[in-house]
C-alpha positions in Angstrom: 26.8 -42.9 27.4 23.2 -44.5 27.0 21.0 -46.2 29.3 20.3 -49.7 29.1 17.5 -50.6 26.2 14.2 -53.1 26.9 12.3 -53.7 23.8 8.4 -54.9 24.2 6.5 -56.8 21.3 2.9 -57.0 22.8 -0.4 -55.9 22.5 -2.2 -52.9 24.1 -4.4 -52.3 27.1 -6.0 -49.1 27.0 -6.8 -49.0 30.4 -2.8 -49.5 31.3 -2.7 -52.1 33.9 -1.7 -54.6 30.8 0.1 -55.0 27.5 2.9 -52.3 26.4 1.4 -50.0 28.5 2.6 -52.3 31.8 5.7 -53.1 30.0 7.1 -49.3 29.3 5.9 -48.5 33.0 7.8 -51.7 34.7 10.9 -50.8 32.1 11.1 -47.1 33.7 10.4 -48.1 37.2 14.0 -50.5 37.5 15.3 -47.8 35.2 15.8 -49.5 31.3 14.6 -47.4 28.4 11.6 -48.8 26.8 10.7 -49.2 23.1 7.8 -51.0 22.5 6.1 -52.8 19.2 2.2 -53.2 18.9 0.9 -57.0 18.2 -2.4 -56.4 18.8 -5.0 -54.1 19.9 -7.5 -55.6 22.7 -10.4 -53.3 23.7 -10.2 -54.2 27.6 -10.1 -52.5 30.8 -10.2 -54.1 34.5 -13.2 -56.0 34.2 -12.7 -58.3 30.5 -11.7 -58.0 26.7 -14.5 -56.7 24.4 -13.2 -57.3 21.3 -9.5 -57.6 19.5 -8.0 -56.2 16.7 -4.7 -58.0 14.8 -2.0 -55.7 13.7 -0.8 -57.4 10.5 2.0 -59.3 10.9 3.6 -56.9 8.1 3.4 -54.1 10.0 4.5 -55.8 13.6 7.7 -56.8 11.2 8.2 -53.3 10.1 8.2 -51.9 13.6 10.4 -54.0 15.4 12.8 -53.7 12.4 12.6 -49.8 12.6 14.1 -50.4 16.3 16.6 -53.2 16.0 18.1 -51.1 12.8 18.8 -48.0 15.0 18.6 -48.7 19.0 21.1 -51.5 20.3 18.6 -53.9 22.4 19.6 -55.4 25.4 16.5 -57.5 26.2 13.5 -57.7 24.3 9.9 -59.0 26.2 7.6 -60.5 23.7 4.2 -61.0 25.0 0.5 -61.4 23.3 1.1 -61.7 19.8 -2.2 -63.2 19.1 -2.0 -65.4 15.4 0.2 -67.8 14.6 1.3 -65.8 11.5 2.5 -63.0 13.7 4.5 -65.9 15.9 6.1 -66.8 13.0 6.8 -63.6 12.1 8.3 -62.6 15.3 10.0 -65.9 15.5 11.7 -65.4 11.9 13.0 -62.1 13.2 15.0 -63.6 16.0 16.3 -66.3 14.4 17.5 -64.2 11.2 18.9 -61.0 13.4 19.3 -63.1 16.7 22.3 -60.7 17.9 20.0 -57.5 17.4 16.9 -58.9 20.5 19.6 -59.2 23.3 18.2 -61.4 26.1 15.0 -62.4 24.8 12.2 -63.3 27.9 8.9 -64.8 26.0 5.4 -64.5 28.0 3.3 -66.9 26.5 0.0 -65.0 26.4 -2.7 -66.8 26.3 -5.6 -65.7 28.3 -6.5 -62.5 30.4 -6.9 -62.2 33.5 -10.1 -61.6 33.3 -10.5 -65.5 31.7 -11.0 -63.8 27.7 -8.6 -65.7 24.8 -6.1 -63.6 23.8 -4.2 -66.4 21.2 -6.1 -68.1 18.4 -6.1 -71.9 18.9 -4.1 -72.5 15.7 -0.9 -70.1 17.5 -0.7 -72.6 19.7 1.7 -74.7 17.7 3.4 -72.0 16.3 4.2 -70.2 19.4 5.6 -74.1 20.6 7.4 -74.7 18.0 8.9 -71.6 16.4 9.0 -69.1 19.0 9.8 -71.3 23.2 13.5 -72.9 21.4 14.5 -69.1 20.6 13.8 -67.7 24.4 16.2 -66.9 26.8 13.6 -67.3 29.5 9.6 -68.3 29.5 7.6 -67.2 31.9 4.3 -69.3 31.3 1.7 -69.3 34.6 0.2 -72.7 35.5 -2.9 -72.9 33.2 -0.3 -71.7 30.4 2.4 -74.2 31.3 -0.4 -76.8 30.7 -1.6 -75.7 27.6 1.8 -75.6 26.3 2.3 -79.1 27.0 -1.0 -80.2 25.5 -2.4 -80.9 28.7 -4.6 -77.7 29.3 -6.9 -79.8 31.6 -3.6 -80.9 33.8 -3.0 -77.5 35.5 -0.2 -78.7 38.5 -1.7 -78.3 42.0 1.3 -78.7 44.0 4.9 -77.4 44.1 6.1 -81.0 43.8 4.0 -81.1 40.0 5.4 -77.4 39.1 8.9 -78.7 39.6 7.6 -81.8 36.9 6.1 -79.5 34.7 9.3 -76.4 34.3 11.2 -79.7 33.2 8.9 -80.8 31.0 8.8 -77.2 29.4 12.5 -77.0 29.6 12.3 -79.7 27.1 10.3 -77.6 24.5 14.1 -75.7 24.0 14.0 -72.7 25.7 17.1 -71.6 27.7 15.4 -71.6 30.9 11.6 -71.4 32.4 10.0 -69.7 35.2 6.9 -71.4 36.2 4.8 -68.9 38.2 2.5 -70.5 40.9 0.5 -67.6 41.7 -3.0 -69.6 40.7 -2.4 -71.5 44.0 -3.9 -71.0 46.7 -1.0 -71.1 49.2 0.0 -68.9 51.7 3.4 -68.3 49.9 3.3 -67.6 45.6 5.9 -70.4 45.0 7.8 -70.2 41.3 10.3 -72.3 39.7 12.8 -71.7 38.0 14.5 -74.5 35.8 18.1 -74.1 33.9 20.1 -75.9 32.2 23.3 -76.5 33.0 27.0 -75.3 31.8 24.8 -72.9 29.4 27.4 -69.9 28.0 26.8 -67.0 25.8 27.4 -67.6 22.5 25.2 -71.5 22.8 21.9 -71.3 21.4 19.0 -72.8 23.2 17.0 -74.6 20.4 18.0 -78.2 19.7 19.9 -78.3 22.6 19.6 -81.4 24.8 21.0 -80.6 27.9 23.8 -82.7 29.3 22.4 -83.0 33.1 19.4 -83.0 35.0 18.2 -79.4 34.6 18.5 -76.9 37.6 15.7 -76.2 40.0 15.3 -73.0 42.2 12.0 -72.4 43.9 11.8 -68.4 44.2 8.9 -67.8 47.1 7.5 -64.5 48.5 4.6 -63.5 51.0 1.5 -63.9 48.8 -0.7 -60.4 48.3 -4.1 -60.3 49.1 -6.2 -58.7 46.5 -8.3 -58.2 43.3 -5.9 -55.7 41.6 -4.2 -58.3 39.8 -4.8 -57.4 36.3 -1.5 -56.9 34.1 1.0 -58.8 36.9 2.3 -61.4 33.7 3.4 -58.7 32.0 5.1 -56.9 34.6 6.9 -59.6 36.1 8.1 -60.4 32.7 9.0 -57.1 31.6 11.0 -56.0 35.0 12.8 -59.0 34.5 14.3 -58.1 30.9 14.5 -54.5 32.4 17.1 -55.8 34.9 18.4 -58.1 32.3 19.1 -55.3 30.4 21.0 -53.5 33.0 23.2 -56.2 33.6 23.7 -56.5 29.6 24.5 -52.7 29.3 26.8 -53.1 32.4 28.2 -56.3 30.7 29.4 -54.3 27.8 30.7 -51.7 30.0 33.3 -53.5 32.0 34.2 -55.7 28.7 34.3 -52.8 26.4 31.8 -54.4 23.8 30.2 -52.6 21.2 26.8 -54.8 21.4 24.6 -56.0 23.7 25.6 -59.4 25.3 23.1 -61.9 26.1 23.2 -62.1 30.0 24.4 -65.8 31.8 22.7 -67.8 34.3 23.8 -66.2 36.9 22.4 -62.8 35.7 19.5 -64.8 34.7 18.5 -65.8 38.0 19.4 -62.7 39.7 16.9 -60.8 37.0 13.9 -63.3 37.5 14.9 -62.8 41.4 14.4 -59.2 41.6 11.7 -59.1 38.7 9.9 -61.4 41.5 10.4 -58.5 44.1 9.5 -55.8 42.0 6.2 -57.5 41.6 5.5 -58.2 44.8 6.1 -54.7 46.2 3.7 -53.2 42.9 0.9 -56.1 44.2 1.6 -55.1 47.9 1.5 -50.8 47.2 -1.5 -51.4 44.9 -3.4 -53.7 46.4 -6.0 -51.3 48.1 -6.6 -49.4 45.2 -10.3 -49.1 44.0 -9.1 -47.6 40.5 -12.4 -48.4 38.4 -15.7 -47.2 38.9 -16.9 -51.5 40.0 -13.8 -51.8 41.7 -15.5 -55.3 43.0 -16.5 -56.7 39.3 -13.0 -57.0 38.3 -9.2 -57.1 38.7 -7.6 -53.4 39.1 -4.1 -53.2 38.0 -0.6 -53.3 40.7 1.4 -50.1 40.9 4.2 -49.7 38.7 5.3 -46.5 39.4 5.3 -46.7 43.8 9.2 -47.5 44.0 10.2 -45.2 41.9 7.7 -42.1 43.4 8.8 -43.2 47.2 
């Protein structure tokens, strides 16, 4: 037997709310193991980025080959990748060894929480081009939705314009988007979730122009008050290709496969669902911790570990 398998290509966060560090912990927590493949290496903690350092995009190659040759992945999360020549390189990867990444969810890194760049300007186009039409699932928030539609001044205000804009990103080729609306200030965080329909394992998403209007599901919790809020992109996108991974390994369980499967939209949904609730419950059993020494000059990180230590 094995346990299910979540890969992470990300950068670091050495004070752990962020990067692979968030990503190994949210992997544990709904109970994948986690591998993870350094990008980048931010010098950050709760209250901003002080400087970055690139891992070459040789090396980031090397290490997700030396995992993908022995460890049969189920999901793979791929967040800050920070140059457009390690895009591309990521980006090759999948497209040459597509079967070895397993449901693939992309979190299109752009900025910190704490407002610092994290991807070079000229990524931008790589990371639109190359990288979106190979995802499974996106999970850009709103300023990033914007950017990657070239409108970075156009950041939607209102559920009605997040429902325009998922569609408008479903059209840049991933398999599905999940438009997280937790920069408004509503009384619910309100995402959306946009499919296309009659996808099937085995279709790929790029160049695929889809047949009907695409599928909108609005997922909606109670929002959390509070500062600790550093790290909650890559969370919600790692839990969710945790519990895609689950279903993938229990996919090849009742089938009898030898490899991982890449999950339908059913599964799909059900993993952004409860990726959504894992979130929420980290935000809600963290959100009075004062972690850092200025616990009121920046944004602490949610609890990763609180449903598992109950």
């Amino acid at each position: 037997m094995r346990p299910p398998v979540a890969m992470t290509i990300a950068g670091s966060d050495p004070s752990g709310g962020a990067g692979i560090q968030a990503d190994l912990k949210a992997f544990s927590a709904v109970g994948a193991y986690g591998c993870a493949c350094l990008t980048s290496l931010p010098s950050q903690n709760t209250r901003g980025v002080r400087d970055v350092h690139g891992v070459p995009s040789e090396v980031v190659a090397t290490q997700i080959e030396s995992v993908i040759d022995d460890l049969p992945v189920d999901a793979t999360k791929i967040g800050m990748l920070g140059t457009a020549d390690v895009v591309r390189t990521v980006a090759a990867l999948i497209s040459e060894r597509r079967e070895h990444f397993g449901t693939v969810v992309l979190d299109p890194v752009m900025v910190a929480t704490s407002g610092d760049p994290l991807l070079s300007e000229d990524a931008d186009a790589a990371l639109r081009g190359d990288l979106l039409p190979l995802a499974d699932l996106i999970t850009p928030n709103l300023p990033e939705g914007a950017r990657l539609l070239g409108r970075p001044d156009r950041v939607a205000q209102s559920v009605e314009e997040m429902r325009t804009q998922a569609k408008e990103l479903l059209a840049l080729g991933p398999r599905a988007v999940l438009l997280k609306g937790g920069h408004m200030r509503t009384g619910e965080a309100v995402d959306i979730l946009a499919t296309v329909p009659g996808w099937a394992p085995g279709a790929t998403s790029s160049g695929n122009e889809p047949e009907a209007d695409p599928v909108l599901v609005e997922l909606s919790s109670p929002r959390v008050r509070t500062r600790n809020t550093h790290g909650t992109g890559c969370t919600l996108s790692s839990a969710i290709a945790g519990f895609a991974a689950r279903d993938s390994r229990q996919e090849m369980r009742d089938s009898d496969s030898a490899e991982p499967r890449v999950i339908d939209d059913d599964a799909l949904e059900a993993a952004a669902r409860d990726g959504k609730n894992f979130l929420t419950r980290a935000l809600k059993d963290g959100a009075e911790w004062r972690l850092s020494r200025y616990p009121d000059q920046g944004h602490g990180p949610v609890n990763h570990l609180s449903q598992v230590l109950r």
